[in-house]
LODRENDREN-257559 format. One record per residue (C-alpha): residue in three letters; residue number from 1; x, y, z; chain. Coordinates in steps of 0.2 Angstrom, whole numbers, m for minus. Layout:
<rs>
aa=ala	i=NUM	c1=X	c2=Y	c3=Z	ch=A
...
</rs>
This chain:
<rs>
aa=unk	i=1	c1=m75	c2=m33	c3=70	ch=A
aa=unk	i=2	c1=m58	c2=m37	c3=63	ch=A
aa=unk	i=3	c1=m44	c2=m36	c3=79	ch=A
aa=unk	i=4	c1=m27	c2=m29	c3=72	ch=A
aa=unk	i=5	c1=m19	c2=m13	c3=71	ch=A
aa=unk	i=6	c1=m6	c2=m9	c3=56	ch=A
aa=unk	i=7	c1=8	c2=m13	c3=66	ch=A
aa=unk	i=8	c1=2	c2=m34	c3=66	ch=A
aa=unk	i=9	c1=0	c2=m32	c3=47	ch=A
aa=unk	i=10	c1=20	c2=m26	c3=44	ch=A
aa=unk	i=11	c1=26	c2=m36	c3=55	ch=A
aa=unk	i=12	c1=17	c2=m51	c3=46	ch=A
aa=unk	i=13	c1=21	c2=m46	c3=30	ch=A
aa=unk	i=14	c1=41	c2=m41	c3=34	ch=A
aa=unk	i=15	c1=50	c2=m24	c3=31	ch=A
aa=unk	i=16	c1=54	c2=m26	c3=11	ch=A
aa=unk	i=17	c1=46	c2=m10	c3=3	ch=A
aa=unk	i=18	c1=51	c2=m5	c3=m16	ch=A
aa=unk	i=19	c1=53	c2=14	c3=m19	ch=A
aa=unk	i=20	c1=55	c2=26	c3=m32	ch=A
aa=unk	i=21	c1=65	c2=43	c3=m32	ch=A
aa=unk	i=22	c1=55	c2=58	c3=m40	ch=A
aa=unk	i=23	c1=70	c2=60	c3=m55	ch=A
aa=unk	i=24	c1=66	c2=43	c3=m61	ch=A
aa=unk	i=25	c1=56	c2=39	c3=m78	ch=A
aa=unk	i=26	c1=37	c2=34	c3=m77	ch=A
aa=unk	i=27	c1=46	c2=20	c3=m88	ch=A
aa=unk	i=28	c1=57	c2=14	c3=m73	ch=A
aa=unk	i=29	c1=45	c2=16	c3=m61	ch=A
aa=unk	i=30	c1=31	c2=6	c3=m73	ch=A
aa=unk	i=31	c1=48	c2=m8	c3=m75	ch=A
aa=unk	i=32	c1=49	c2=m10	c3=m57	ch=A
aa=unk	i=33	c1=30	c2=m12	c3=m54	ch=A
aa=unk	i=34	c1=32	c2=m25	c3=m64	ch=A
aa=unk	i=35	c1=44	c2=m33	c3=m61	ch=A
aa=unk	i=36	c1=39	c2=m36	c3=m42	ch=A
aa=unk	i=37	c1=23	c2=m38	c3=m44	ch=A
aa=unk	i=38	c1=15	c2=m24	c3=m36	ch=A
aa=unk	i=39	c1=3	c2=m9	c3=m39	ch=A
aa=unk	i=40	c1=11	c2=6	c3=m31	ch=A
aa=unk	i=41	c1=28	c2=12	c3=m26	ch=A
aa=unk	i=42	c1=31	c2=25	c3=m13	ch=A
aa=unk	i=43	c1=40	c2=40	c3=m19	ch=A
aa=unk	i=44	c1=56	c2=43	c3=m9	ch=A
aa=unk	i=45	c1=67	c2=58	c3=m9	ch=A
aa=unk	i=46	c1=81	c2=62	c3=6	ch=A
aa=unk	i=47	c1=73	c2=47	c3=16	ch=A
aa=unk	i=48	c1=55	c2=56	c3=17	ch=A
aa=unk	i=49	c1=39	c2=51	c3=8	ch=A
aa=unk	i=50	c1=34	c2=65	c3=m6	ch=A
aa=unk	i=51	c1=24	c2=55	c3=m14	ch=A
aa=unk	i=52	c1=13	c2=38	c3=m22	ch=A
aa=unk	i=53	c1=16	c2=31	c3=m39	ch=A
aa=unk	i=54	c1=2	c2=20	c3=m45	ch=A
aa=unk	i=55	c1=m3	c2=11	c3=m59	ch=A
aa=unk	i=56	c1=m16	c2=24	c3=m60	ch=A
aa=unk	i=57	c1=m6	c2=38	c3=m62	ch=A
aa=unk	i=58	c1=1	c2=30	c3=m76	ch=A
aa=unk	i=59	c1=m15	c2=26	c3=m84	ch=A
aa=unk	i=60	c1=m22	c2=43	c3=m83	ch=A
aa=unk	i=61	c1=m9	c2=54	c3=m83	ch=A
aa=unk	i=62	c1=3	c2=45	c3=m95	ch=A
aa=unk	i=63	c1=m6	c2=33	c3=m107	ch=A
aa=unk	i=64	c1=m22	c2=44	c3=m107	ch=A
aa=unk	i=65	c1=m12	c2=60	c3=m113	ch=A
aa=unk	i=66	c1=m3	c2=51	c3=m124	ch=A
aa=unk	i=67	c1=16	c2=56	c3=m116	ch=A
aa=unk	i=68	c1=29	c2=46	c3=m117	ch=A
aa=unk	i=69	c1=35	c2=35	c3=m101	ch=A
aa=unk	i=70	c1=52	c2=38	c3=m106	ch=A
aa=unk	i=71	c1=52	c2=57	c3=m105	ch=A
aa=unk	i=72	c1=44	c2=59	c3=m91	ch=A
aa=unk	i=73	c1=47	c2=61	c3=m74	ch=A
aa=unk	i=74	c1=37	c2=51	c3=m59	ch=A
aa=unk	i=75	c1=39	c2=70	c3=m50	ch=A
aa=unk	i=76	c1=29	c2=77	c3=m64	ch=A
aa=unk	i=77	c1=13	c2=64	c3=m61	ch=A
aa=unk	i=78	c1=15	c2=58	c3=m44	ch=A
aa=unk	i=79	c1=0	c2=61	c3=m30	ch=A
aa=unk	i=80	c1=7	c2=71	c3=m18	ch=A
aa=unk	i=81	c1=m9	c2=73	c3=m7	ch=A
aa=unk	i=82	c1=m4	c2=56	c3=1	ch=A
aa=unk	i=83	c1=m15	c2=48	c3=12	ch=A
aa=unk	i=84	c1=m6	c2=38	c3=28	ch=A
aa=unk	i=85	c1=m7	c2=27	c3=42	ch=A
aa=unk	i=86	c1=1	c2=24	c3=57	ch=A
aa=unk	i=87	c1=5	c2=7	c3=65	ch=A
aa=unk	i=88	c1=m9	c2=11	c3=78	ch=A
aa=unk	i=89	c1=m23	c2=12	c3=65	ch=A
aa=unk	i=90	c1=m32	c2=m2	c3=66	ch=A
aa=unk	i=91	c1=m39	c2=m11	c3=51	ch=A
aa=unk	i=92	c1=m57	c2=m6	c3=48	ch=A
aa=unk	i=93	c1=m48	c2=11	c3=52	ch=A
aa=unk	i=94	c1=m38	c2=8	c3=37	ch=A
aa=unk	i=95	c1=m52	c2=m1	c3=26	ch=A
aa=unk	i=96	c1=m65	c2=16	c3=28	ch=A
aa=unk	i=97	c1=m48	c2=28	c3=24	ch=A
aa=unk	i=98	c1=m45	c2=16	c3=6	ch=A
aa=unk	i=99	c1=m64	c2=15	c3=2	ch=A
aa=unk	i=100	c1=m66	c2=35	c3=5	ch=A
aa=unk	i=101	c1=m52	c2=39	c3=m2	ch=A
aa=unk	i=102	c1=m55	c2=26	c3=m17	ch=A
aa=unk	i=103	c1=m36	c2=21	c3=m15	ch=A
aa=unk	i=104	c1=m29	c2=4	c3=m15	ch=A
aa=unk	i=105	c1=m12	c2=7	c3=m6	ch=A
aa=unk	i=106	c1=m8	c2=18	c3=14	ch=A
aa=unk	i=107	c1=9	c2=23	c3=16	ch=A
aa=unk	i=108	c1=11	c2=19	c3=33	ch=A
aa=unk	i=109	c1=22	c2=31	c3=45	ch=A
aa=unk	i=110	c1=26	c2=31	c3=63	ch=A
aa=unk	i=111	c1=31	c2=47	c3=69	ch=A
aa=unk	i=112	c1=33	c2=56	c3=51	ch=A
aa=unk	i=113	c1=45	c2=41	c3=47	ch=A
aa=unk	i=114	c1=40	c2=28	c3=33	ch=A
aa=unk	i=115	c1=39	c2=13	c3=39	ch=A
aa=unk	i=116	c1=29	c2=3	c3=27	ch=A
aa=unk	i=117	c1=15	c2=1	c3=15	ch=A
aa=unk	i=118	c1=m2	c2=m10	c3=16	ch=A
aa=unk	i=119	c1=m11	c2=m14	c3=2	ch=A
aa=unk	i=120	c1=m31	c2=m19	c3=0	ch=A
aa=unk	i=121	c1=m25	c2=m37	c3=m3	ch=A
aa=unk	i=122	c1=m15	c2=m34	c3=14	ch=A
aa=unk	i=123	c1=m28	c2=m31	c3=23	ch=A
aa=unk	i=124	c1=m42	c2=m43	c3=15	ch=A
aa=unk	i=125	c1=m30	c2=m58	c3=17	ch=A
aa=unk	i=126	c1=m26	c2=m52	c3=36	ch=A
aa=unk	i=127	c1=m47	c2=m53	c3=37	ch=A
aa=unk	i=128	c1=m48	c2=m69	c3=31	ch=A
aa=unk	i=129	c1=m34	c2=m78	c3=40	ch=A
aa=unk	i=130	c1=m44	c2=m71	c3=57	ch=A
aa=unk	i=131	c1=m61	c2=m76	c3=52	ch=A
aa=unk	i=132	c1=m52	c2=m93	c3=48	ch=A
aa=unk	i=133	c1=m43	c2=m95	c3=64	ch=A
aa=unk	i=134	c1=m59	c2=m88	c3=72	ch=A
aa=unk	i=135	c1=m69	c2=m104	c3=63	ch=A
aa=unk	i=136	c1=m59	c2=m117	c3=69	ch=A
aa=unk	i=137	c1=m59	c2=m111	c3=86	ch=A
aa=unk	i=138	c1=m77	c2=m113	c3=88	ch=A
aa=unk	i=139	c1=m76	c2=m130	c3=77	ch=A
aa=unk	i=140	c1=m62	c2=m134	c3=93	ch=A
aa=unk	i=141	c1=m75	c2=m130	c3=107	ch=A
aa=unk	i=142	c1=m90	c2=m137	c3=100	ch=A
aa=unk	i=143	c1=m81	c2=m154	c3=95	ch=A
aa=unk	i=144	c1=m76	c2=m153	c3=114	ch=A
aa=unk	i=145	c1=m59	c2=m152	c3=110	ch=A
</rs>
């Protein structure tokens, strides 16, 4: 069992969250994706999440149906059944929500206000680092240190 809640996981990973507003183009939100390096945007409109923009939605609901990212609009294609977390959830919590949902990103909101976003790789490196630091504790203790 991994110790952590959600809260540990943003804190560690700081505040800086990319977003996309609903009027943009599935071209600018597939530019900024890129351009950062990263597999998701939250869809922000008025300072509330409406929705998730992945590189899914692009595949399947763009390129797929043979539209044009420049004419349309992320509100047209955007997953609005979002799934969340708090900053209580704790990782396996998080992990089982992902792999049933078969989603790779959780917006995460405290009190219906967005506060963040984990990814999978968020929350594999967070397991790693604590197996790790578990390891050399008991390479410590058992080399009597």
């Amino acid at each position: 069992m991994t110790i952590g809640t959600i809260d540990a996981i943003l804190h560690h990973k700081g505040s800086q969250v990319w977003s996309i507003h609903p009027s943009a183009t599935v071209f600018e939100a597939i530019h900024l994706l890129a351009d950062k390096n990263i597999g998701a945007l939250p869809v922000m409109e008025d300072g509330r999440l409406v929705g998730m923009f992945s590189e899914r939605d692009y595949t399947r609901k763009v390129a797929l149906e043979g539209k044009s990212s420049k004419a349309t609009l992320v509100r047209e294609i955007i997953s609005t059944n979002v799934i969340k977390a708090t900053p209580k959830h704790t990782i396996e919590d998080c992990l089982r929500l992902m792999t049933e949902n078969r989603i790779r990103h959780l917006p995460v909101l405290d009190g219906g206000k967005f506060i963040g976003i984990i990814s999978i790789g968020d929350l594999v490196n967070w397991i790693i680092s604590a197996q790790n630091a578990t390891l050399d504790q008991m390479e410590a203790y058992l080399a009597g240190r």
